[in-house]
C-alpha positions as CSV (number, residue, x, y, z in Angstrom):
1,X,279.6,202.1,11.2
2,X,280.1,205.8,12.2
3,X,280.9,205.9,16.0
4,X,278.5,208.5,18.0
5,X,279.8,211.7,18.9
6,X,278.3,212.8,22.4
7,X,280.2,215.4,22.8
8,X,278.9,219.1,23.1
9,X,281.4,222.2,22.0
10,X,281.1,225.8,23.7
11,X,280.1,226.9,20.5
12,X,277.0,224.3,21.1
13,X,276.0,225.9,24.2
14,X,276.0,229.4,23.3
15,X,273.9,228.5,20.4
16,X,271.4,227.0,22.6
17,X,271.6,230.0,24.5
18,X,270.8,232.4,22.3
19,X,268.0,230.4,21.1
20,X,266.6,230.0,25.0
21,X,267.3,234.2,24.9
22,X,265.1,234.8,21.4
23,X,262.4,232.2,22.6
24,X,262.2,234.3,26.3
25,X,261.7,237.4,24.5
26,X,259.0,236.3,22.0
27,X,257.4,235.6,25.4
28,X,257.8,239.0,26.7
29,X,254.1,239.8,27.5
30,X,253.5,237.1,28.9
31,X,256.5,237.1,31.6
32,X,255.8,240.8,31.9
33,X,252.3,240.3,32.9
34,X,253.4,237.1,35.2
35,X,255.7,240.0,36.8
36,X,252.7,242.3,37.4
37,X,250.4,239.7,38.8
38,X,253.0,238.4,41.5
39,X,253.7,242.5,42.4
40,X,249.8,243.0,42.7
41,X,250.2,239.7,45.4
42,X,253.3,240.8,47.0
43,X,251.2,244.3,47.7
44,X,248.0,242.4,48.4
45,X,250.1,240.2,51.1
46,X,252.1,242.5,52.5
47,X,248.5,245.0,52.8
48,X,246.8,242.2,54.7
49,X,249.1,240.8,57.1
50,X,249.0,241.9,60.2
51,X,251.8,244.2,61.9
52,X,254.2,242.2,64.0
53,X,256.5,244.3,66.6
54,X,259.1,242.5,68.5
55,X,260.3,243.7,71.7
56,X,263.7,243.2,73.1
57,X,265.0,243.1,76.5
58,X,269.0,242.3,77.1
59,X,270.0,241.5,80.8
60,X,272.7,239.6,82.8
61,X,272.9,237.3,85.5
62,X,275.3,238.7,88.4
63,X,276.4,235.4,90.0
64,X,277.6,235.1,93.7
65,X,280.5,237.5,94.6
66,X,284.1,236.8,95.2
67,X,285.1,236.3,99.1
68,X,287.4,239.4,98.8
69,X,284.0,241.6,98.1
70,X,283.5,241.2,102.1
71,X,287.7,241.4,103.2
72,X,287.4,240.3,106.5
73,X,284.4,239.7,107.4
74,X,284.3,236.3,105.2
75,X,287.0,235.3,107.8
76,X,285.4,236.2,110.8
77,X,282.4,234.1,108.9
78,X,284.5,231.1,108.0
79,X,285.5,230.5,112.4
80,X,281.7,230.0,112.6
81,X,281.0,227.5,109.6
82,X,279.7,230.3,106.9
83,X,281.0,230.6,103.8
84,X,279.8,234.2,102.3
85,X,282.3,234.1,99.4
86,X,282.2,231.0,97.6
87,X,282.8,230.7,93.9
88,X,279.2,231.2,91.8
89,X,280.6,228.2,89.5
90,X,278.9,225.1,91.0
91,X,275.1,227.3,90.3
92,X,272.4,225.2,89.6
93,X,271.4,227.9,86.7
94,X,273.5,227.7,84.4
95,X,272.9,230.5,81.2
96,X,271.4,227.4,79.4
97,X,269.4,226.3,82.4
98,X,268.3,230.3,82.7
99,X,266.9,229.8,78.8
100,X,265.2,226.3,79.7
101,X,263.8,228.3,82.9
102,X,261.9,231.8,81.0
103,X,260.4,228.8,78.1
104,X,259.1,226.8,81.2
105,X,255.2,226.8,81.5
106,X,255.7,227.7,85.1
107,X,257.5,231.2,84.4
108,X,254.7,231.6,81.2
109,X,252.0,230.3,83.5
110,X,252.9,233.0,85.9
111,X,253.6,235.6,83.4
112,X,250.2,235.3,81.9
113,X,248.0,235.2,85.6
114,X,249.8,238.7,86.0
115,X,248.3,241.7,85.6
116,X,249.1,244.3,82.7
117,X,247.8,247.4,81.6
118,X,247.5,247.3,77.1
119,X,245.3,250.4,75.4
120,X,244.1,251.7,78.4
121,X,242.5,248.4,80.2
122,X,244.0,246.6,82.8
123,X,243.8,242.9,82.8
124,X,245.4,240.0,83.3
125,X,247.8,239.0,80.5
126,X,246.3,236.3,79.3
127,X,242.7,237.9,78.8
128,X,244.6,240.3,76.6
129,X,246.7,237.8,74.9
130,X,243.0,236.3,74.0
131,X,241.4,239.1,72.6
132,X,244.3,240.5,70.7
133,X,244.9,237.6,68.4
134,X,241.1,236.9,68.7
135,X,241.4,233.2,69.8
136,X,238.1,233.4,71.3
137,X,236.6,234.0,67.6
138,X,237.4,230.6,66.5
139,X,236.5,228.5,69.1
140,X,232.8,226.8,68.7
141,X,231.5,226.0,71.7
142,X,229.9,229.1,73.8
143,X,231.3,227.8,77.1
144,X,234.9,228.3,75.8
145,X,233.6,232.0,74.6
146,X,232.3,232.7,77.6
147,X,236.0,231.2,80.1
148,X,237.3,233.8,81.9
149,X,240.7,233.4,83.8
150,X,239.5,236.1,86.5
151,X,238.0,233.5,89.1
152,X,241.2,231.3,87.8
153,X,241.7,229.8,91.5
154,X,238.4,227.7,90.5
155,X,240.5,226.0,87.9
156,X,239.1,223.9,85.0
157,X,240.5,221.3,82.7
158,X,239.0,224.2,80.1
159,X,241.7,226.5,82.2
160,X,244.7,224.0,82.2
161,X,244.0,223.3,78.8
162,X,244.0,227.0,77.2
163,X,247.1,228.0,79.0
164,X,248.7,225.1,77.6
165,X,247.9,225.9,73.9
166,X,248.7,229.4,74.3
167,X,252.5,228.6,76.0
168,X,252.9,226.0,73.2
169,X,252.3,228.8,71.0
170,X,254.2,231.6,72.6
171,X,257.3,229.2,73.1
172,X,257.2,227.9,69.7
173,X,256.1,231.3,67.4
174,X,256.7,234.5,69.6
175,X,259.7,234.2,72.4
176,X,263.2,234.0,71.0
177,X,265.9,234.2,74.0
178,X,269.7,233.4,73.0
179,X,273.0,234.4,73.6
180,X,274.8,238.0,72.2
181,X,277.5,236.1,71.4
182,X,279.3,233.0,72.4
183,X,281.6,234.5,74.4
184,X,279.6,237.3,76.0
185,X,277.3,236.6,79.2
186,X,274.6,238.9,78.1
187,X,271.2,237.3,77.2
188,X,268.4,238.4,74.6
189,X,264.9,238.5,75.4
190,X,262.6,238.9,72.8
191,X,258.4,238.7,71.7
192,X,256.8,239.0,69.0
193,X,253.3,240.4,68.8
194,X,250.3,242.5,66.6
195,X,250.4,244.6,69.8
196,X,253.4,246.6,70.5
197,X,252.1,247.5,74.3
198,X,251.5,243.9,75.1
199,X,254.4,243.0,73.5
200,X,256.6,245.8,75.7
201,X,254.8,244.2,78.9
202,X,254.6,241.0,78.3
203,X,258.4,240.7,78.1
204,X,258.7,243.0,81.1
205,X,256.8,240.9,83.1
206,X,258.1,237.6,82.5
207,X,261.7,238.6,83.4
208,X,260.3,239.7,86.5
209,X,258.7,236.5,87.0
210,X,261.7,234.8,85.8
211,X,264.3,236.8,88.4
212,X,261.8,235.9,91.4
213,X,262.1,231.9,90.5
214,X,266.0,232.3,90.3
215,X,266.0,234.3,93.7
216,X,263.9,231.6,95.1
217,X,265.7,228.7,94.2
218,X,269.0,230.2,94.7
219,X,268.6,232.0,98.1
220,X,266.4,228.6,99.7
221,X,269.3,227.2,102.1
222,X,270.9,230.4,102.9
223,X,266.9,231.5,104.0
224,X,266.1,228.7,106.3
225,X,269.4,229.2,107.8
226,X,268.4,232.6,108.5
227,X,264.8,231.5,109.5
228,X,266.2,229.4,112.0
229,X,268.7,231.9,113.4
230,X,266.1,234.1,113.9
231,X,263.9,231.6,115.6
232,X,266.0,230.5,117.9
233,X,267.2,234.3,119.0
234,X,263.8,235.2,119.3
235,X,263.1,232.0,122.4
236,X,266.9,232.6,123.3
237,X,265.8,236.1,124.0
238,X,262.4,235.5,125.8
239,X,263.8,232.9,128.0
240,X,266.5,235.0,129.1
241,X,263.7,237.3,129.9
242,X,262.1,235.3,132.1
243,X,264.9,234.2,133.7
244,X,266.4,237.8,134.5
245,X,262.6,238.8,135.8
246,X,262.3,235.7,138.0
247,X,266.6,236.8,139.5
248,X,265.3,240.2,140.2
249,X,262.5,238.6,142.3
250,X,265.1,236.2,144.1
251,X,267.9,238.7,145.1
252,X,264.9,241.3,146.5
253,X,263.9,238.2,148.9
254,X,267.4,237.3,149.3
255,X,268.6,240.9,150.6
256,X,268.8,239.9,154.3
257,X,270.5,236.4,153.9
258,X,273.6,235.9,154.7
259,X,274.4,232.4,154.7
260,X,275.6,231.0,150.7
261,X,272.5,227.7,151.4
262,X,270.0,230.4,151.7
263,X,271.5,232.6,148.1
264,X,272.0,229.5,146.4
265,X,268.9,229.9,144.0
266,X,270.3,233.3,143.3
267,X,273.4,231.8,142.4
268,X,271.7,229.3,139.8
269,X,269.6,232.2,138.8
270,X,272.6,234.5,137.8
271,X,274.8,231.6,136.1
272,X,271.5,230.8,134.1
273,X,271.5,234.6,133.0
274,X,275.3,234.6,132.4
275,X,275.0,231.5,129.6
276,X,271.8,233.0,128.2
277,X,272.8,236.2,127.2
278,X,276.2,234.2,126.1
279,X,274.1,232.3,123.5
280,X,271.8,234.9,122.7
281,X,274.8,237.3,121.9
282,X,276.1,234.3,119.6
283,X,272.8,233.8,117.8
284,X,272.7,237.6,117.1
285,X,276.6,237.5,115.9
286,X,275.2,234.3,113.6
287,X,272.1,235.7,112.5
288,X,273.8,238.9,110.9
289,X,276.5,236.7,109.4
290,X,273.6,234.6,107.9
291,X,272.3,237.9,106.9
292,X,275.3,238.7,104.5
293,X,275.4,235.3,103.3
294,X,272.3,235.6,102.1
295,X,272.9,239.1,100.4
296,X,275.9,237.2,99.1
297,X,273.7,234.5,97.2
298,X,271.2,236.4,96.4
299,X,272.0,237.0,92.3
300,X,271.3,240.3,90.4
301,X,269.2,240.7,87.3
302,X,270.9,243.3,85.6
303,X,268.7,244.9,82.7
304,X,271.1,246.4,80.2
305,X,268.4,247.4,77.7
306,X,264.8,247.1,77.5
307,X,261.8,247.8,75.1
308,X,260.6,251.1,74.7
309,X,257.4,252.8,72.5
310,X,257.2,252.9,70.1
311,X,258.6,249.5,69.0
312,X,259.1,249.4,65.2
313,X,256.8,247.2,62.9
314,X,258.8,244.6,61.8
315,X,255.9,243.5,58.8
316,X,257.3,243.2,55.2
317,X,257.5,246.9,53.9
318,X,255.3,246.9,50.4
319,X,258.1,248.3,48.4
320,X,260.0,245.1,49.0
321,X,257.1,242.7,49.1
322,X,256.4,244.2,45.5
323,X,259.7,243.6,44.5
324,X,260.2,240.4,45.6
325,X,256.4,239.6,44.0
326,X,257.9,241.1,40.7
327,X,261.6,238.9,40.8
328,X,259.5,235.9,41.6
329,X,257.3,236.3,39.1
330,X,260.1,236.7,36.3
331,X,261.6,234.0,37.6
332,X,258.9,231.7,37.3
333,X,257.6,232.5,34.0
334,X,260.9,232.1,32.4
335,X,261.8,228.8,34.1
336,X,258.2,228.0,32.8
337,X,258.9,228.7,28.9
338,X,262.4,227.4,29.2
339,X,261.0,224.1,30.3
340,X,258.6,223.6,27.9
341,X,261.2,224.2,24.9
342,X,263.3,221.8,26.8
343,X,260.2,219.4,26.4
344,X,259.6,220.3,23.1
345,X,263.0,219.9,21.9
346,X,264.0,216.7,23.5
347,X,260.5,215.2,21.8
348,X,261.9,216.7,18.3
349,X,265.2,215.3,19.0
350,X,264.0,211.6,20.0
């Protein structure tokens, strides 16, 4: 018996192909009207879609500052248990927690209750949000037509429930932030919207909203320190008030005695100024060190670069939709014919 030869030759192969070339070309029409009718739908796509512009906002986050920013005060600081120079490495934010922070629904939530002025109107963000993307069109019922977020302080599960679709949808489709680079500090803030003004603000306003969170959380302990300080200077202060009124009162009466018995409560009265205005010029010394420890903490948004108008469309340009319609197309039709002459040969074959 005559073994079987499996084996295919290069000669084999370009045979084949130059049969696959001669069949492709007999179909010419066909995979030149296939390219035509995916170039009419890359045109009738890119037509229809809406316009998309996405604007960018870079910024930093300036840490606390180095002791040596202050030179000696920090020293003067340290004798009375303030430290106004510590290392901005043990932060709570970290660039990653930052990221977390301008996706959380609290900083959206926030973003979207502000007011913002798009094509002339003035309104809050979210009522513009709404009516650009024409959410309200596909809802059913009439009473979600007719929400409105303006009397928003008489909140509704209907409320709650919207702004939770619509930051689902923004953190998910539209808000991009990342990193320039690994080993750069700068951050990238970006949205994507059919409305370039919205867009431009929308951004704005949520790094502002973002930048008065951080503060917040950052600057808490230094501003109850400071809170406190300037509670207790403002009673040190009155009582020593009081006290000095009520010593001038006592040494008038007391102009005639001679005897130490009868200028004794003068004596208590004077000591009792003497330590107040001690502690009160302590508290003051205190209070403006608590003062520069809270400038110290407090971290700076640096904006390097933000959106401007116009932003530029970043839709699919027809030329290239068409093009790719067209290279698609080919592609398809003659993966289509090769196929079948695959099919039809491996059935003559078998």
């Amino acid at each position: 018996m005559q073994a079987y030869n499996d084996e295919i030759t290069f000669k084999e192969v370009l045979i084949k192909l130059s049969e696959y070339k001669s069949f492709c070309l007999q179909k010419k029409f066909y995979i030149i009207a296939c390219c035509f009718l995916f170039t009419g739908i890359g045109f009738f796509i890119s037509v229809s879609s809406d316009s998309e512009y996405n604007a960018e906002l870079t910024f930093t986050v300036e840490a606390e500052q180095s002791a040596a920013t202050f030179g000696a005060m920090s020293g003067i600081a340290s004798q009375f248990g303030f430290d106004i120079g510590s290392s901005g490495g043990g932060s709570t934010f970290s660039q990653s927690n930052i990221i977390e922070l301008l996706k959380s629904r609290h900083a959206i939530h926030n973003t979207l209750m502000q007011k913002i002025k798009v094509n002339g109107k003035s309104d809050l963000a979210i009522e513009h949000y709404l009516e650009i993307n024409q959410i309200k069109e596909g809802w059913d019922s009439r009473a979600l037509k007719n929400v409105s977020f303006s009397d928003y302080y008489h909140s509704s599960y209907i409320h709650d429930s919207i702004i939770s679709f619509i930051w689902g949808k923004i953190i998910e489709d539209d808000l991009t932030i990342k990193l320039q680079s690994d080993d750069a500090t700068i951050l990238s803030l970006s949205y994507t919207s059919v409305n370039e003004e919205f867009a431009q603000q929308f951004v704005k306003t949520l790094i502002n909203e973002m930048s008065s969170m951080y503060i917040s959380h950052q600057t808490a302990q230094a501003n109850r320190t400071l809170d406190f300080l300037q509670d207790r200077a403002d009673s040190v202060f009155s009582e020593l008030e009081i006290v000095e009124q009520e010593f001038a009162k006592v040494k008038d009466v007391n102009q005639r005695i001679i005897k130490a018995t009868g200028r004794l409560k003068e004596l208590q009265l004077m000591r009792r100024v003497e330590v107040l205005n001690t502690m009160y010029l302590e508290i003051i010394k205190n209070l403006e060190l608590s003062k520069i420890t809270l400038l110290n903490k407090t971290p700076i948004i640096n904006i390097i670069d933000e959106p401007v108008l116009p932003i530029e469309d970043s839709k699919q340009s027809k030329i290239i939709a068409c093009l790719l319609g067209g290279l698609l197309g080919a592609l398809l039709s003659v993966l289509y014919f090769v196929s079948r002459k695959l099919f039809a040969d491996a059935l003559s074959e078998s």
